[in-house]
N, C-alpha and C positions, 0 to 999 in steps of 0.2 A: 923973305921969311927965313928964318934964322930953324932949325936942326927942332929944337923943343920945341916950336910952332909948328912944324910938321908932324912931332911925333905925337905931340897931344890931337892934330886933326887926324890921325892915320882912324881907320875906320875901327880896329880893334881894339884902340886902345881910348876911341872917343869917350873923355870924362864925362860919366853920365849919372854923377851927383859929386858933390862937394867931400861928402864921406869915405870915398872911394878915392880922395884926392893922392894922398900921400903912396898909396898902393899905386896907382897909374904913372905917380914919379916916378916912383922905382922900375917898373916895364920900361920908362921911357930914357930911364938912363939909360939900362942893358940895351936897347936898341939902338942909342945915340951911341955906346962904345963900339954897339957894331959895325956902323955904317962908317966910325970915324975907321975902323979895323978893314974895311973892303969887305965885311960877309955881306952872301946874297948866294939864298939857294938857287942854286943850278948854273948862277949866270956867271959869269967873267968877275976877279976879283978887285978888275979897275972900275976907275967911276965911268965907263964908259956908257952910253945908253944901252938898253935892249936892244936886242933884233932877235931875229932867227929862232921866235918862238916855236914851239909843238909840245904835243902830250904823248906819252905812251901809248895811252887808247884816243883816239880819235873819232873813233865810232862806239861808244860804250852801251854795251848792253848788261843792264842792273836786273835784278830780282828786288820786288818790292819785299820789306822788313828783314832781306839779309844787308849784313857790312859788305860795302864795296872793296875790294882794293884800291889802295891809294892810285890816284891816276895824277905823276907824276908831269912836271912842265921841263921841258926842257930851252935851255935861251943866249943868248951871247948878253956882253953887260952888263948894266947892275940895276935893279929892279927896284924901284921903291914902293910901289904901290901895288896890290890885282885888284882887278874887278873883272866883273860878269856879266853880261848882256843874253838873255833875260836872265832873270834868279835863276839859280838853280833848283831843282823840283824838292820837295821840302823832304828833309831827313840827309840831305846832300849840304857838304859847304866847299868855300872856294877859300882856301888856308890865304888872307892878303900879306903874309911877310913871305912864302912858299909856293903860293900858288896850288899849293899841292890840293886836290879835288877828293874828299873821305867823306866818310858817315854810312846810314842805313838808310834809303827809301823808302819813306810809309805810303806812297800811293805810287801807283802805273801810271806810265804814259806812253804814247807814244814816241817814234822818233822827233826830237828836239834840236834843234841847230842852239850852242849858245858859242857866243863872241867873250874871250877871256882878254881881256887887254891888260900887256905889261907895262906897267909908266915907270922911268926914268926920270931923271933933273930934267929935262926939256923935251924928250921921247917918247914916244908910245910905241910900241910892238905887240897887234892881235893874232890871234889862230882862232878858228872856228872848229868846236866839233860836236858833234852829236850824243845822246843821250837816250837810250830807250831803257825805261824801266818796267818789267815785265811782271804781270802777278805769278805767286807762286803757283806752280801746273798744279791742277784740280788731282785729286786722288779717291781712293774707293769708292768709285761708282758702282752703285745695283740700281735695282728696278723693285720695285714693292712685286710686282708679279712676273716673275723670270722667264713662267712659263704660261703665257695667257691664253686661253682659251674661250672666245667670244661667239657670241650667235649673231647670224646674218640680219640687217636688219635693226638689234635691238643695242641701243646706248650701254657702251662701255664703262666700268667704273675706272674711270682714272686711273693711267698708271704713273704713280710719282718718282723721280730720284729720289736719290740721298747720295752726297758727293761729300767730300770734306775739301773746301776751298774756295774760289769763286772761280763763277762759269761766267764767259762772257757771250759765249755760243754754243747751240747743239746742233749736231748731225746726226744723220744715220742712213746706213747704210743696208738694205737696197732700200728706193723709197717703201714707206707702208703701204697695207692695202690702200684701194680706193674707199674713201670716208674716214679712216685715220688720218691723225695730224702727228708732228710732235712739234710743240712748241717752242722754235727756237731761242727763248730767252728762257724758260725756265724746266725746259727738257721733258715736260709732261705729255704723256700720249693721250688723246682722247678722241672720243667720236663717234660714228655709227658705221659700221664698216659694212662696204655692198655686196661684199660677192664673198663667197665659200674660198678656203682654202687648206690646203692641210698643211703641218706644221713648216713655219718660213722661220729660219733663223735671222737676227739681223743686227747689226754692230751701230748701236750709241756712244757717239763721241762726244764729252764735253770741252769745251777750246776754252782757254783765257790766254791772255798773251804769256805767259808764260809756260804753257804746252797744252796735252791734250790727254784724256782717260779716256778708253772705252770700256763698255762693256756688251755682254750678247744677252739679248733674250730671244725669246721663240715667240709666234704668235699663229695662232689656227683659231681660222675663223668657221663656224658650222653651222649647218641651215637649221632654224629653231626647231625643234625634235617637232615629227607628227603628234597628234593629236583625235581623241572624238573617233578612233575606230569604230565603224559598223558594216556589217554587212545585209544585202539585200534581203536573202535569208539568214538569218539565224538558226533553223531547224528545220535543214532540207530532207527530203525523203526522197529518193529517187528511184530509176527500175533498170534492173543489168540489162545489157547489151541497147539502152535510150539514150540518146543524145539529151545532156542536160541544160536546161537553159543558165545562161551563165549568171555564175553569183558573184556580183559585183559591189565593191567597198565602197563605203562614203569617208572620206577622212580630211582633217584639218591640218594644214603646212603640207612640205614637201617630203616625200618620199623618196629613199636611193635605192631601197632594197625591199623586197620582200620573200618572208620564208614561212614556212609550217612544218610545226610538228604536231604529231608525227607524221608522216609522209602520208600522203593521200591515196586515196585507194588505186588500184590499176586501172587505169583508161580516167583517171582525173589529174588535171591541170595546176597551177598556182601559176599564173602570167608574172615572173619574175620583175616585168617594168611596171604593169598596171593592179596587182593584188586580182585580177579575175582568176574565177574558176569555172574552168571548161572542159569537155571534155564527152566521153561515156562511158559510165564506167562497165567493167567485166566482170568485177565477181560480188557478190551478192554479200553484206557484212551487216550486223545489229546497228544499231546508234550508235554512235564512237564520236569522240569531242576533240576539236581541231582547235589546237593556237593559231593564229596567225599573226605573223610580227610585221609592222610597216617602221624601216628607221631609215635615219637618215646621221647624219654624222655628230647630231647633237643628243639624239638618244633614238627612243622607239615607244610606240604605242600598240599595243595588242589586243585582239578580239577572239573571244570562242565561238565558234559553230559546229553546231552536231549533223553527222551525217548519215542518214538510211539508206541503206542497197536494198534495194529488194528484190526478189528472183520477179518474173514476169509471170503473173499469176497465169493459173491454168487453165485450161479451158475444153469443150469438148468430151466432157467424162461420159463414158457409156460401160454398159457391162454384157458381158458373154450372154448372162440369161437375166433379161432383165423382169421372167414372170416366172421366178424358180418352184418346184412343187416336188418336195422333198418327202421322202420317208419315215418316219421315227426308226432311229437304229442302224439305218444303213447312212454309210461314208458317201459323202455329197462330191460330186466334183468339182474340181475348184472354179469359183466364179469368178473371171479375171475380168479387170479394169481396164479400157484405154483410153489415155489424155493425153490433150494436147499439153506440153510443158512440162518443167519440174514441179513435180509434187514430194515436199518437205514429210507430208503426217498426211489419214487417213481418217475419218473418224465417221459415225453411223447413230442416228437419231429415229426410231428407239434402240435399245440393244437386241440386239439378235438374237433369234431363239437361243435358250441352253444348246447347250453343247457345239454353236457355229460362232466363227472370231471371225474378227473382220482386221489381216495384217495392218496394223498402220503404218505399214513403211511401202510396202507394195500396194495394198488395196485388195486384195486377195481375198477372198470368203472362203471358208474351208469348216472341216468339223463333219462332225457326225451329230445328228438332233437327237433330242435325247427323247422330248417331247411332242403332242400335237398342237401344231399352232394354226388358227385360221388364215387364211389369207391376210396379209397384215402390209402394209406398203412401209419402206424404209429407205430415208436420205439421207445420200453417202454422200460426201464433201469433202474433197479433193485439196489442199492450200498449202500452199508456199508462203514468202514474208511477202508477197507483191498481191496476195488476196485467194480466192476459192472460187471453186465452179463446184456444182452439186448436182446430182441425177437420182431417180426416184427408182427401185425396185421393186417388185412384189414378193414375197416370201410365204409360201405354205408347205405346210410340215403334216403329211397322212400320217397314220398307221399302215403298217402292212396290210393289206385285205386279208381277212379273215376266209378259213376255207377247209375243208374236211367237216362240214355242218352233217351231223346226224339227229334220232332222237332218238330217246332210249325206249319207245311206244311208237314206232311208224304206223301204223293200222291201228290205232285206235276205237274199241268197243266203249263206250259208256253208257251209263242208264240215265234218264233222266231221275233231278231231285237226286241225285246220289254225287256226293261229293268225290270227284276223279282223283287217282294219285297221278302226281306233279309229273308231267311229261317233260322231263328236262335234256337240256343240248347238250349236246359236246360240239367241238369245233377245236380248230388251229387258233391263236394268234388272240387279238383284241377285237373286241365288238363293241360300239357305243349306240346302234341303234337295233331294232327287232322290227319287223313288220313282216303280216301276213296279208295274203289274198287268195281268196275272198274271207268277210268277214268269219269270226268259228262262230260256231255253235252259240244260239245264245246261254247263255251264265259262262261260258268260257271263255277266261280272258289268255293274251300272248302279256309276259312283264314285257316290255318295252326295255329296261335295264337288262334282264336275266336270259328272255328269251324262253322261260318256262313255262308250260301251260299248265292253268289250274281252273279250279271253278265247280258248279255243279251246273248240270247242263236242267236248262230248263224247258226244253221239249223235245220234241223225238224229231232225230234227222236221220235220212238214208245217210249212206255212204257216199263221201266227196272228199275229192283233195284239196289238200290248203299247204300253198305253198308259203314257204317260212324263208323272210330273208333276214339274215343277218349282217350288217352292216359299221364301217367303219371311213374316215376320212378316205381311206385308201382304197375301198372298194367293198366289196359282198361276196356272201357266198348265199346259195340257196338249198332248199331242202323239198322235197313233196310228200306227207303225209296223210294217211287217210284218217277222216272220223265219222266215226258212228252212233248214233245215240237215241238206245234203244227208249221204250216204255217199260215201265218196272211190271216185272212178269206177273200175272192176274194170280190171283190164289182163291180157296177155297170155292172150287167150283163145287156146287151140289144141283140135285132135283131133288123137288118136293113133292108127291114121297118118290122115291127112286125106285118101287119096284109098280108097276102096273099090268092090268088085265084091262085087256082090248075086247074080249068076246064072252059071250057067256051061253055054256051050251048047257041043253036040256036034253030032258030021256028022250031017246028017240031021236037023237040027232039036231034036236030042237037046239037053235043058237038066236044070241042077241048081238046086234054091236054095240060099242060103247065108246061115245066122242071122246076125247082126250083133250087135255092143252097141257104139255108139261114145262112150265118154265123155269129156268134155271138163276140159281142166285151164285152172283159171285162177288171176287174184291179184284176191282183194278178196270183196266182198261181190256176190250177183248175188238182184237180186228178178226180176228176169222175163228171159223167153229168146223167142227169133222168130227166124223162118227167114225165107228173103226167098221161098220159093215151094213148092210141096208137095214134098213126099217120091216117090221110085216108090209103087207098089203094094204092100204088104208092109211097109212100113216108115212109123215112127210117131215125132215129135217133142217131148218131155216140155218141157212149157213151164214145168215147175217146176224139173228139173233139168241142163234141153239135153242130156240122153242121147237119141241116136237110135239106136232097137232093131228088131227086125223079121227078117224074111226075103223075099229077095226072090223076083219069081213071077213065073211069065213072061209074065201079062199086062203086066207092066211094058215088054214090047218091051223092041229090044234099042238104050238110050238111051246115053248119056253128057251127064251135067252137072255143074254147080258151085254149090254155095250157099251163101248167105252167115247167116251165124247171128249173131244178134246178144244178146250176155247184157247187161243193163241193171242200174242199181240207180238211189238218187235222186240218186246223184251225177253218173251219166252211164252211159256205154256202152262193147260192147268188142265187136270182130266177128272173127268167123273162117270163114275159107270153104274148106270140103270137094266135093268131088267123089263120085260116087256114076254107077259103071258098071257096067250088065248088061248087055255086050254081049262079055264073054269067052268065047273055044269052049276049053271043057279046060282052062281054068286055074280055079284059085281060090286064095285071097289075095289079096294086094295088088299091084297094078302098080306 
């Protein structure tokens, strides 16, 4: 094969159309002057064969779509031909007049063994070397959430890179929780994560063969917040110094903590692990409203409840005088209370006479009454916020008793039919009632209000006492007074005729008698009759009826007199005076 049949078959300058012919002459002369000149890079200027092949780099490590440096051959002799075993990786060439190995990498690989062989006129001479070409190292990795915050339990949203480059691996470091992944081809974290934890930093690597980016994020994982707070009670009411029964929470998920505001009362609880409340409380407080918070690292859920103290209601109430019997006017002594427990207030159903209170903070009854009240019973009730106890009293309110009773007529003279002036009292103080005994006098009545006696008496009474009481709530006074009550005094007493002759004497001594009957007319009543001196001889004085009867006789001598006759009753008296002579001769009748 002759110089231009070599250099038309040489690989680079293989004619690869007819058009191109005259251009490829021209390469193939400049190479034909070369070779007839001894050029040949790198090798010896004689025509000797190759040997003693090598390259600069022998182990060559490239970055994919940067320019390599030349990776020069080094050789003894003269070189006609290179070639390669296998290709070189594409964007790579194998210079065949130079040997020389240039260009840019468009894709990775791995370590590569290639076989370059130098041919001579009748020689070859190989060297073998390697080739890694590396992608360019990934750069600016994040994480869509840097700083993730998950609940135990519930499916994560994806966390994705963003890199600029290509990854051909992920890591991280420390592993994830349990139930996190991160997926080694495309660096995304995802999963259900099983247990709690607080915040974990952790270093994401992405690797291509041509290096490696991290970055850090955080991950805290937290038990899905409580839920559905209630409590056993919601509106307790309780009693100081009682043990209460515990009020205990219902609630949904897990709990880490629980708290209240505001602080719960003294001798009560809040079980910091379990939400109960225990305890007894000590001091006595109105209704008051409690938060109570249940959380746990993913949030919290809260409930109100109200809470009552109450004192321990009282019990036992009694009182000093529980049948009191007071005075109008005079200061009471104080009526004091005692009970079992605290008592809050005081209070009294009806109200208490005027002028008596009843402390509503002690219980105390005090006052001076102003009034009379009957006996009247009243419930006094004792209470605290924990309830009441109540007791019954009696309550009566006198007047002073009444006293200094007089009357302005103690001996009492009245006439029958004769209208009496008003025998009226005197006394001390108040009277509300009057009574006498024995009954008075009929027409004479006692007022019953006044005490005054009035009336007209309607028959005749001796002389009797009648006692007079006077009377009030408080007591009485009495009196003893006498009445009398005469007959209204008789009047016009007369005789018809008033003068008379009893005898009648004749000459010689000669006498007659002459009967009599002289009765007397009067006005009234008459109990008793009297003469002021005896009668003649013959003649007789009815001291029942003042008829004087008789005849007279002449022992009687021969008189003339006058007498006075007096008819009586208990009202008084009435007189009439008659004459009586026996000293007529021959006459008879009346002078």
């Amino acid at each position: 094969m002759n110089y231009l049949d070599k250099i038309k078959d040489h690989p680079i300058l293989r004619i690869r159309n007819k058009s191109n012919l005259n251009k490829s002459l021209i390469y193939a002369s400049f190479i034909f002057l070369a070779v007839c000149f001894g050029c040949g890079g790198g090798g010896s200027s004689s025509n000797e064969d190759p040997a003693a092949l090598t390259y600069t780099t022998t182990s060559a490590v490239y970055t994919k779509n940067l320019a390599i440096t030349d990776n020069v051959p080094s050789y003894s002799g003269t070189v006609t031909e290179w070639s390669v075993i296998p290709s070189l990786p594409e964007g790579l060439n194998l210079d065949s007049n130079t040997g020389i190995i240039s260009g840019t990498p468009v894709a990775d690989q791995g370590p590569v063994e290639y076989t370059i062989t130098a041919s001579g006129n009748s020689v070859t001479t190989s060297t073998v070397i390697s080739i890694t070409i590396n992608d360019n190292a990934p750069s600016a990795l994040t994480y869509k959430t840097t700083s993730a915050i998950y609940t135990k339990g519930l499916l994560i949203e994806e966390n994705t890179p963003t890199v600029t480059g290509t990854v051909k691996s992920w890591t991280i470091t420390p592993d994830l929780p349990a139930g996190l992944t991160l997926d080694p081809y495309s660096g995304i974290i995802s999963g259900v994560p099983e247990s709690e934890q607080t915040a974990v930093y952790y270093s994401v690597t992405a690797v291509n063969t041509g290096g490696t980016i991290t970055a850090d994020i955080s991950i805290t994982i937290n038990t899905a917040p409580p839920t559905a707070l209630s409590y056993s009670m919601q509106s307790a009411i309780y009693t100081k110094n009682m043990p209460i029964q515990d009020i205990t929470p219902t609630i949904s998920g897990t709990v880490a903590s629980w708290t209240i505001t505001p602080e719960l009362p003294d001798g009560l609880t809040l079980d910091p692990s379990s939400g109960h409340i225990y305890g007894t409380p000590s001091v006595e407080q109105s209704a008051t409203d409690y938060t109570i918070t249940a959380a746990n690292s993913s949030g919290s859920t809260t409930a109100v409840i109200t809470i009552t103290i109450n004192d321990q209601a009282p019990a036992a109430l009694n009182y000093s005088n529980t049948a009191a019997v007071y005075t109008v006017g005079a200061v009471i002594s104080d009526n004091t209370p005692e009970v079992t427990g605290t008592v809050k207030t005081y209070s009294v159903t009806p109200d208490l006479p005027t002028g008596l209170t009843l402390n509503t903070t002690t219980g105390v009854i005090s006052g001076t009454p102003v009034s009379e009240i009957a006996l009247t019973k009243y419930t006094i009730t004792a209470s605290n916020s924990g309830g009441s106890t109540s007791t019954d009293i009696s309550i009566t309110v006198n007047y002073a008793a009444p006293s200094g009773l007089t009357y302005s007529n103690s001996s009492a003279i009245h006439t029958k039919g004769v209208v009496i002036t008003n025998n009226i009292p005197e006394y001390t103080g108040t009277v509300t009632s009057w009574s006498v005994y024995p009954n008075l006098p009929e027409g004479l009545i006692l007022n019953k209000a006044t005490g005054v006696i009035s009336g007209t008496p309607a028959g005749i009474f001796d002389t009797a006492s009648y006692t007079i009481t006077a009377s009030n709530s408080g007591g009485s006074t009495k009196v003893v007074i006498t009445i009398k009550v005469n007959d209204v005094p008789p009047t016009l007493l007369r005789y018809t005729p008033s003068k008379m002759t009893i005898v009648k004497w004749g000459p010689f001594g000669a006498w007659a008698g002459l009967i009599i009957n002289m009765v007397p007319g009067y006005n009234g009543v008459i109990t008793s009759w009297s003469i002021d001196r005896a009668l003649p001889s013959g003649l007789a004085f009815n001291r029942l009826t003042g008829v004087i009867s008789g005849k007279g006789t002449k022992e009687a001598g021969r008189t003339h007199a006058s007498y006075t006759i007096t008819a009586t009753n208990s009202g008084g008296s009435t007189t009439a005076v008659i004459s009586i002579d026996n000293s007529c001769i021959f006459q008879s009748g009346f002078n």
